[in-house]
C-alpha positions in Angstrom: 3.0 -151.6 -236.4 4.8 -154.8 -234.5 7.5 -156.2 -236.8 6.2 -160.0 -235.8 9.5 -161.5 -237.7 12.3 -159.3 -237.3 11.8 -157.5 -233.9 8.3 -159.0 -232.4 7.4 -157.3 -229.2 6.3 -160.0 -227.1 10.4 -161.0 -226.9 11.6 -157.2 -225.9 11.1 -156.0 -222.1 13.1 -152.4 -221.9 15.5 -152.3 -223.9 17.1 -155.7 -224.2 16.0 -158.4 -226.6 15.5 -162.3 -225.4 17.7 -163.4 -228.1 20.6 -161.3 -227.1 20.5 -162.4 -223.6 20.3 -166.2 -224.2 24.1 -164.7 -226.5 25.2 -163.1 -223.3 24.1 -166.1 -221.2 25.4 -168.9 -223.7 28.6 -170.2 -225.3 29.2 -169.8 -228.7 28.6 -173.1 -230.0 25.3 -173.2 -227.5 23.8 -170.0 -229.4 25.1 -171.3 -232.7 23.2 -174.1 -232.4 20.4 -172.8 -230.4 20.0 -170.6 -234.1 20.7 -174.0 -236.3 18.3 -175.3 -234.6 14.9 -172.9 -234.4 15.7 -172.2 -238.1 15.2 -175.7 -238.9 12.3 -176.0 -236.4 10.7 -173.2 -238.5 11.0 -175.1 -241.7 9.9 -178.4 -240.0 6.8 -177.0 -239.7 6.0 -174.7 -242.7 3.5 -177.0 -244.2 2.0 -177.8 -241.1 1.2 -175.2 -238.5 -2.2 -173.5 -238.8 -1.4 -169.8 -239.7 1.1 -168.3 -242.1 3.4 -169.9 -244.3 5.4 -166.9 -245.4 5.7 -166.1 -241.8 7.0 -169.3 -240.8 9.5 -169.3 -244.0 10.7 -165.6 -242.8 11.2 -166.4 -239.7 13.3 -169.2 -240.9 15.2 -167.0 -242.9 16.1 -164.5 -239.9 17.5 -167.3 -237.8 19.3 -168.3 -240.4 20.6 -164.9 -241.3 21.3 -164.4 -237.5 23.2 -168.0 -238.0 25.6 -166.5 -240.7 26.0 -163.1 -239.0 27.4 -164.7 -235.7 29.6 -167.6 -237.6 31.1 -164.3 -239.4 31.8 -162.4 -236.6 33.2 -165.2 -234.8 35.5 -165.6 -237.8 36.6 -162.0 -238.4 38.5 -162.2 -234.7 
């Protein structure tokens, strides 16, 4: 079963996932707030898109879990 939130299949091609080479392509504060901003792009429109709420609010969440994840690794060096 695709994993439409955490790992959706439409973004991987081999082995490598779109989100980790916009990291490798970007600057730090560009992929921090390329993450900042798609989490609050996903929230903007909760109420509003046709389709899933929950899905919309989940993928919020994983950007901004994927926000919090990169702002402590950045930290810890």
């Amino acid at each position: 079963m695709t994993d439409s939130v955490n790992r959706p299949s439409h973004y991987t091609f081999g082995n490598i996932e779109c989100i980790d080479a916009m990291k490798a392509m970007s600057s730090r504060e560009e992929f921090l707030g390329y993450l900042r901003l798609t989490h609050l792009k996903y929230n903007w429109r909760l109420k509003h898109k046709h389709g899933d709420p929950i899905e919309c609010a989940e993928k919020a969440q994983w950007y901004w879990n994927r926000f919090v994840q990169e702002l402590k690794e950045t930290e810890s060096n």
